[in-house]
C-alpha positions as CSV (number, residue, x, y, z in Angstrom):
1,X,7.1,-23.0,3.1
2,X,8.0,-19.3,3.0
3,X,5.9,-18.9,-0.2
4,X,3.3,-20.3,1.6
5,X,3.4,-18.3,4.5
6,X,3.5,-15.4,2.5
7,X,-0.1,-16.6,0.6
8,X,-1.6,-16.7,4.1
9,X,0.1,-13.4,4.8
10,X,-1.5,-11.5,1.5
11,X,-4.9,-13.6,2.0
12,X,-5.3,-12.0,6.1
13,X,-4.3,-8.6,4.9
14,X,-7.1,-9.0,2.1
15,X,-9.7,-10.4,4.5
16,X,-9.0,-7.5,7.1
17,X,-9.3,-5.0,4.2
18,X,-12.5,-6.5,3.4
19,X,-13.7,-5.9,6.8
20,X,-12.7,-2.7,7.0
21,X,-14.0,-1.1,3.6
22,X,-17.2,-2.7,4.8
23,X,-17.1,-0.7,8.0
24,X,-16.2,2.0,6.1
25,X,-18.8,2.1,3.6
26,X,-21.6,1.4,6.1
27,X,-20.3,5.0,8.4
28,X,-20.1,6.6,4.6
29,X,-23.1,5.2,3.6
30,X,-25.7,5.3,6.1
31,X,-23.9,6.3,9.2
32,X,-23.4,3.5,10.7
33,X,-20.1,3.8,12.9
34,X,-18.8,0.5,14.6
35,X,-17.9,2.7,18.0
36,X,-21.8,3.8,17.9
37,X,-23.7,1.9,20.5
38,X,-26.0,-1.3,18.9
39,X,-24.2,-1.3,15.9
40,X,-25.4,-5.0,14.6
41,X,-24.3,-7.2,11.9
42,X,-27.1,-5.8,9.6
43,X,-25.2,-2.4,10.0
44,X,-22.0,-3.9,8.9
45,X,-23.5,-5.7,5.5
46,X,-25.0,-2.0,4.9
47,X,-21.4,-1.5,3.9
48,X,-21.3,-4.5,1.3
49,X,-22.6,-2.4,-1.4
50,X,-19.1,-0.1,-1.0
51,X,-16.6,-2.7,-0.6
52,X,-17.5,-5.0,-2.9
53,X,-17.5,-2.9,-5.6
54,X,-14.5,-0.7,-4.3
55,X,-12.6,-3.9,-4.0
56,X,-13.3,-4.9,-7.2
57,X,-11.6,-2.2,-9.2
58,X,-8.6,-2.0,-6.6
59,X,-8.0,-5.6,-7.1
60,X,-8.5,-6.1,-10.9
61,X,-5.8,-2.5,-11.1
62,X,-3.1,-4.8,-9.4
63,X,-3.9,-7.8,-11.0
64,X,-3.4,-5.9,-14.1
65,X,0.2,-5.1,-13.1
66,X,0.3,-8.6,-11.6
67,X,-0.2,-10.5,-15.2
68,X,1.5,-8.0,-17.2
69,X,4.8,-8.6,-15.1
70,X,4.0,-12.3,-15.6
71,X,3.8,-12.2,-19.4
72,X,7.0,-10.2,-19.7
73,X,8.6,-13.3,-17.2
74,X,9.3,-10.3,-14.4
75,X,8.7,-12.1,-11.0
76,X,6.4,-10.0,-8.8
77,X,4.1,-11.5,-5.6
78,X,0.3,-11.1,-5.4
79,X,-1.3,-7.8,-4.1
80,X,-0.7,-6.8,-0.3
81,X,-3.5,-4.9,0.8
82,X,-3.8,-2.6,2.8
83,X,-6.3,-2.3,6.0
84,X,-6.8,0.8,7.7
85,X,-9.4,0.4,10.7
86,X,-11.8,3.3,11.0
87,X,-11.5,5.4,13.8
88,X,-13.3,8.1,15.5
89,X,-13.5,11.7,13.9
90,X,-11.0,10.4,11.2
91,X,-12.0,10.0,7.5
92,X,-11.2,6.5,6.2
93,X,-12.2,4.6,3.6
94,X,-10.9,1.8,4.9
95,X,-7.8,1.1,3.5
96,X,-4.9,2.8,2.0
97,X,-4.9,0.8,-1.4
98,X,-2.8,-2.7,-2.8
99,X,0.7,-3.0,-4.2
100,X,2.4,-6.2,-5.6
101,X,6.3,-6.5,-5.0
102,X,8.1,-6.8,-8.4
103,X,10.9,-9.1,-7.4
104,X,13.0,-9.3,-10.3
105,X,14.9,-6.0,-12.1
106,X,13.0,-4.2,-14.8
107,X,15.3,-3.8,-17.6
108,X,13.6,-2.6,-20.8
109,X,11.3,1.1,-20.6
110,X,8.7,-1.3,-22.2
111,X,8.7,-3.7,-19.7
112,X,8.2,-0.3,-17.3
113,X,5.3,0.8,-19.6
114,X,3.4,-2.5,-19.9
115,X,3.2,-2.8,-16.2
116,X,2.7,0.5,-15.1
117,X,-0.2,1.0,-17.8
118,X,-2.0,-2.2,-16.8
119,X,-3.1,-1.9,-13.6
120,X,-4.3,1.7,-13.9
121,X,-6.0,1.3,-17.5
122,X,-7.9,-2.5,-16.5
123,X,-9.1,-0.7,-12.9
124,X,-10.7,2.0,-15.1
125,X,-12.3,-0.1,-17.5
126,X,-14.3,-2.0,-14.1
127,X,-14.6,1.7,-12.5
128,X,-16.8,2.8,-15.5
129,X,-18.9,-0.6,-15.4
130,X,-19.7,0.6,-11.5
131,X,-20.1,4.6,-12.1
132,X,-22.5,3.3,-15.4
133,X,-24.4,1.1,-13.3
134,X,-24.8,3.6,-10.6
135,X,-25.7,6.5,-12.3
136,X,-28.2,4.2,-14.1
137,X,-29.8,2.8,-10.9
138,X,-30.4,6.1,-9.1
139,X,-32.9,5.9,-6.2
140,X,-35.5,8.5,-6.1
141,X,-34.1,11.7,-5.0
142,X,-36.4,11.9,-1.9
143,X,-34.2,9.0,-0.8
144,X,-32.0,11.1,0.8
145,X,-34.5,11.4,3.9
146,X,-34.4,8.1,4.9
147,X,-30.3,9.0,5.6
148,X,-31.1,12.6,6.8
149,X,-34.7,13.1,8.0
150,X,-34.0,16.3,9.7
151,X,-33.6,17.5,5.9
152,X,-37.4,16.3,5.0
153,X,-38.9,19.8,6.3
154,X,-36.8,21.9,3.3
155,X,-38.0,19.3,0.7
156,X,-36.1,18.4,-2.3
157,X,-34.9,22.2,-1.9
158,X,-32.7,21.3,1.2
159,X,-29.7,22.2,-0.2
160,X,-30.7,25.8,0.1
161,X,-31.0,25.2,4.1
162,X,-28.9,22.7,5.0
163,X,-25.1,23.3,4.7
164,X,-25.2,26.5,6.5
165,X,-23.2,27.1,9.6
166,X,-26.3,27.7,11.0
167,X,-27.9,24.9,10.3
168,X,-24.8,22.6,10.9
169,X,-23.7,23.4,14.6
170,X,-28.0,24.1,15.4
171,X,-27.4,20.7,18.0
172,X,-24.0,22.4,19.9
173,X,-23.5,19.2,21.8
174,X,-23.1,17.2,18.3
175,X,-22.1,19.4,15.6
176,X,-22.3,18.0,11.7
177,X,-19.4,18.0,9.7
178,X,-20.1,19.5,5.7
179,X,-18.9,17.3,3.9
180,X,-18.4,18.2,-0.4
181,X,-17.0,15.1,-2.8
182,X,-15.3,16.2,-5.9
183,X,-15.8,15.6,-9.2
184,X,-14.2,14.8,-12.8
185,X,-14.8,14.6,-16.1
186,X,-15.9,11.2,-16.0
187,X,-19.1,12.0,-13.8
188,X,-19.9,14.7,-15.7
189,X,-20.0,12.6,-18.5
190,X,-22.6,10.4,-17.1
191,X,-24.5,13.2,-15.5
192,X,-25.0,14.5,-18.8
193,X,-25.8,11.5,-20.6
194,X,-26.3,7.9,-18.6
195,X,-28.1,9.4,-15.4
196,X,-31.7,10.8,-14.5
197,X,-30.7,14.5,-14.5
198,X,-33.4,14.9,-11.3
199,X,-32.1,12.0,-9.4
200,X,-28.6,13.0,-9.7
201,X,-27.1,13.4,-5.6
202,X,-26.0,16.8,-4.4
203,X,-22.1,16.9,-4.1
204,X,-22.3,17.1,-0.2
205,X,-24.4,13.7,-0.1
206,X,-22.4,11.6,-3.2
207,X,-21.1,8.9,0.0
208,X,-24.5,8.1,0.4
209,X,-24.4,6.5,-3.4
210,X,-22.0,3.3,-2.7
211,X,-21.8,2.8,-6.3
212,X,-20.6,6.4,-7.3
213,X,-18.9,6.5,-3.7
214,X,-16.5,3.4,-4.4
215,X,-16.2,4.6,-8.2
216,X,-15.2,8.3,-7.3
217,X,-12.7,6.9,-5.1
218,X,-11.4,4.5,-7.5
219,X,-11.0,7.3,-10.4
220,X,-9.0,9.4,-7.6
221,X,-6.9,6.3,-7.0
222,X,-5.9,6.1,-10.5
223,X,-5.2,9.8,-11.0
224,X,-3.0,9.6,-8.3
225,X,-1.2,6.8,-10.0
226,X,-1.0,8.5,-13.6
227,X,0.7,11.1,-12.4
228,X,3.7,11.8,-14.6
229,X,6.1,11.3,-11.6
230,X,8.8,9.0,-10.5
231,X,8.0,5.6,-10.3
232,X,4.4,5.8,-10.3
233,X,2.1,4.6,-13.0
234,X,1.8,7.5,-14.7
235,X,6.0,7.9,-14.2
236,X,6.3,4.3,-16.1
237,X,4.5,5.6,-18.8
238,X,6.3,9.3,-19.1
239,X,8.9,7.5,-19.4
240,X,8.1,5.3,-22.2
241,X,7.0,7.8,-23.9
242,X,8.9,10.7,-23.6
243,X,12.2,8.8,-22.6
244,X,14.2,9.8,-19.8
245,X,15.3,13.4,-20.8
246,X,11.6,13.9,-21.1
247,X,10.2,12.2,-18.6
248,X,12.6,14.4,-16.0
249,X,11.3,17.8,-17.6
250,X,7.9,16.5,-17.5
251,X,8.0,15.4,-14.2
252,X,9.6,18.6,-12.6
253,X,7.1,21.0,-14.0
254,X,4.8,18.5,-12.6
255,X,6.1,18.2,-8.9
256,X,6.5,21.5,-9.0
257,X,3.2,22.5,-9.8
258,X,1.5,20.1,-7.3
259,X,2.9,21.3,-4.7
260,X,2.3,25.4,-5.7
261,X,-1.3,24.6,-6.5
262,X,-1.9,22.5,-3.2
263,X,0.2,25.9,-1.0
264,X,-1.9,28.4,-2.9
265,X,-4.3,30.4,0.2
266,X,-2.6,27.9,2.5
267,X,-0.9,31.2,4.1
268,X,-3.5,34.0,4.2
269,X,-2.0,37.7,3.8
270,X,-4.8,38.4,6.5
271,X,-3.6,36.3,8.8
272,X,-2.3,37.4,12.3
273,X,1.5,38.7,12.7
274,X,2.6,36.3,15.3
275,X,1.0,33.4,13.4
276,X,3.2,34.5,10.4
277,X,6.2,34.4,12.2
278,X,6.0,30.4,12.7
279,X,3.9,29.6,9.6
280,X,5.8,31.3,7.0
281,X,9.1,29.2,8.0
282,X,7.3,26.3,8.8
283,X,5.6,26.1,4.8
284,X,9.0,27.0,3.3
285,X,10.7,24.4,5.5
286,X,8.0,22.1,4.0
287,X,8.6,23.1,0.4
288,X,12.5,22.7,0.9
289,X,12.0,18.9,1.9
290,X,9.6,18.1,-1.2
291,X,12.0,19.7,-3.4
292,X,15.1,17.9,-2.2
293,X,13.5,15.2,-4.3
294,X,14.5,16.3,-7.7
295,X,18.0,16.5,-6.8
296,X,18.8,19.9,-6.5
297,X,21.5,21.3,-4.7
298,X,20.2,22.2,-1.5
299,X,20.9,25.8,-2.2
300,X,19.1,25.5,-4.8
301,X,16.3,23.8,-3.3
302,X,15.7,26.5,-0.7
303,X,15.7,28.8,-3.3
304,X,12.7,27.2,-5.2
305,X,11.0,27.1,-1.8
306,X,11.3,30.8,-1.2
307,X,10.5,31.8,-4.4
308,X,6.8,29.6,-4.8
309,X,5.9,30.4,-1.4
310,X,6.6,34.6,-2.0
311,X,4.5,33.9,-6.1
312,X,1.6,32.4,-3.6
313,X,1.8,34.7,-0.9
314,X,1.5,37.5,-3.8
315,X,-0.9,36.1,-5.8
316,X,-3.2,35.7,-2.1
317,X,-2.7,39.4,-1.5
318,X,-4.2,40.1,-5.1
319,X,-6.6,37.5,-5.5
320,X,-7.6,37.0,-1.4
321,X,-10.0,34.2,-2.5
322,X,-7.8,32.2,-4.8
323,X,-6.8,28.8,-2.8
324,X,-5.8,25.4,-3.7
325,X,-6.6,21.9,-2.2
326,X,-4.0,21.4,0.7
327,X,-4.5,17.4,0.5
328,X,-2.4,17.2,-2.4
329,X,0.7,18.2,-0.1
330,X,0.3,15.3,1.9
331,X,0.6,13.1,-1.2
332,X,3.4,15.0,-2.9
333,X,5.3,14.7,0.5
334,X,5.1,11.1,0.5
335,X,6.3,11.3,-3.4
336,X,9.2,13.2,-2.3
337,X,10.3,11.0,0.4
338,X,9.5,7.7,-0.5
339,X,8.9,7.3,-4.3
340,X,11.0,10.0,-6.0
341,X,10.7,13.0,-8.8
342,X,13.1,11.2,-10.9
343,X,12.8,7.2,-13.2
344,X,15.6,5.5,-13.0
345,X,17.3,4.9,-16.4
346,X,16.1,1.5,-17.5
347,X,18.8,-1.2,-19.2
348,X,17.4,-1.0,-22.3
349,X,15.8,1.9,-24.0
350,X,14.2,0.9,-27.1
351,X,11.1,3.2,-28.6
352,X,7.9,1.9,-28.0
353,X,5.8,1.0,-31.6
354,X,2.4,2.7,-32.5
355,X,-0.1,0.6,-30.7
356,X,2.0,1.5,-27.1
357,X,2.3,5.0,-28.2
358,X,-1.7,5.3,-28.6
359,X,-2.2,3.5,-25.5
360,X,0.2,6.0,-23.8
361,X,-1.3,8.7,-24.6
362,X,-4.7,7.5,-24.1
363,X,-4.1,6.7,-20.3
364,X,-2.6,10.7,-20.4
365,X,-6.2,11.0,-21.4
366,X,-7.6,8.9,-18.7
367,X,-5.9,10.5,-16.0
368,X,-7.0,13.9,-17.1
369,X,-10.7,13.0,-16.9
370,X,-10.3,11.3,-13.5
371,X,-8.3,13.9,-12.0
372,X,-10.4,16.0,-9.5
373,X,-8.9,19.3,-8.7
374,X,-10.7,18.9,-4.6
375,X,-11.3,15.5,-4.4
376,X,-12.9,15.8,-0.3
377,X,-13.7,19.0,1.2
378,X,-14.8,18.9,4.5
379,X,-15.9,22.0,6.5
């Protein structure tokens, strides 16, 4: 019975997931906000052509991991998703991802590297089958007015006019938000080479593309997940690779370089005196907690927090305009506190033959063309 309660458990969570990546891609997509007055059921299937597709790499990615822990006779549970509700003046895409439970021990690093590269490397292979077809199905670019009509006086030149301050805050009472998606590697790829180079969507209107919207998410899904840290998917793989010596170097230098390019600008030289005087303690404090993670004595810790906030604070006085992306300290927080700098040293250690080794460093590949520097700007 408890298995069975737990089925009906994971199938609600997916069902309220569904629902609310499809009220998240129809606000994305067409601005169509549930909390907007005579939103109808039309509105809400708007967002179908986001969460379908969305949900479709997300779910293969863990199924990955979910079949790969079953061929190596690991017990783990079907995915738990996820739902996160939109809500008003808050990004959201709806959810904050799947994970399956892996309810027996790991013991071999290439038990670790089989299920850690699975999900991440099938969810790609689905993610280029949905960027392919949406760069290959590009509307007209003059589609954009049917979304923005207030940019049809500029013409296909809007973008000269349009994401000004001026331009933005014109209505007071209902200011527009400028809002800039990333990109990688990937898309530049199919940009170059898949796509109709004068349909291609300006950066500040790529959520109005479900296709590429749901497949630029899903690429910064997985680069989050190969990154050479902890237990992550990318931290499974380090390991297997490098062993866990090298895995501990790799992932240090890693952590640590996070987190100094997501501070850089974050603490302007310009910036007031008596803001200083609580912001400078307050980043350092911040830096001391995320580097607690690898271990260090505290000391020791505080000492790497000092000196990468006084190497950013420099570099900001010589180069004013130099800045990171501050998202990327939310996420290493959450890597410090609840997943870890460090893999745990598996049972058995045994080096992993040629084919693994390729496919190793092929997903080091894979993360390196999904990765996207500032994945969401908004102004």
């Amino acid at each position: 019975m408890h298995k069975y309660k737990r089925v009906l458990i994971q199938v609600g969570l997916f069902i309220a997931t569904f629902f609310t990546t499809t009220l998240a891609g129809a606000e994305w997509t067409y601005g169509k906000s549930i909390y907007m007055k005579g939103y109808t059921w039309q509105d809400f299937a708007s967002g179908l052509e986001f969460s379908i597709p969305f949900l479709l790499i997300l779910t293969v990615h863990e199924f990955g991991h979910y079949f790969t822990a079953m061929y190596h006779r690991v017990r783990a549970t079907l995915p738990y998703y996820i739902p996160f509700p939109p809500v008003p003046y808050l990004p959201s895409i709806g959810t904050m991802g799947a994970v399956i439970r892996i309810q027996d021990r790991v013991k071999s690093a290439k038990q670790h590297f089989d299920i850690g590269l699975a999900g991440p490397l099938a969810g790609f292979i689905v993610a280029l089958v949905v960027i392919g077809y949406g760069f290959a199905t590009l509307p007209p670019a003059e589609t954009i007015f049917e979304i923005h009509p207030e940019y049809k006086e500029f013409g296909l030149n809007y973008a000269d006019h349009v994401y000004t301050k001026e331009f933005l805050e014109r209505d007071k009472e209902h200011p527009m938000a400028d809002i800039q998606i990333g990109s990688n590697l990937v898309f530049k790829f199919f940009e170059l080479f898949v796509s109709d180079k004068n349909r291609i969507p300006n950066a500040h209107e790529m959520m109005h593309y479900p296709f590429l919207f749901a497949g630029f998410i899903a690429l910064f899904f997985t680069s989050m997940n190969l990154l050479p840290i902890g237990q992550l998917d990318g931290g499974h793989i380090t390991y297997g690779l490098f062993g866990w010596r090298g895995h501990k170097l790799i992932a240090t230098g890693f952590f640590t370089l996070l987190i100094f390019y997501s501070g850089l600008g974050l603490v302007q030289v310009s910036t007031p005196a008596d803001t200083l005087l609580w912001m400078i303690p307050l980043t350092v404090g911040f830096y001391y907690l995320c580097f607690l993670a690898m271990r260090f004595e505290k000391r020791d810790s505080l000492m790497f927090a000092v000196v990468l906030f006084a190497v950013q604070f420099i570099l900001n006085w010589i180069f004013p305009t130099l800045e990171g992306y501050s998202g990327w300290l939310f996420f290493a927080f959450v890597i410090a506190r609840f997943v870890g700098v460090e893999h745990p040293r598996s049972e058995i250690e045994e080096p992993l033959d040629p084919t693994r080794i390729v496919l190793g460093w092929i997903m080091l590949i894979i993360f390196v063309i999904c990765f996207s520097p500032a994945p969401l700007v908004i102004k």
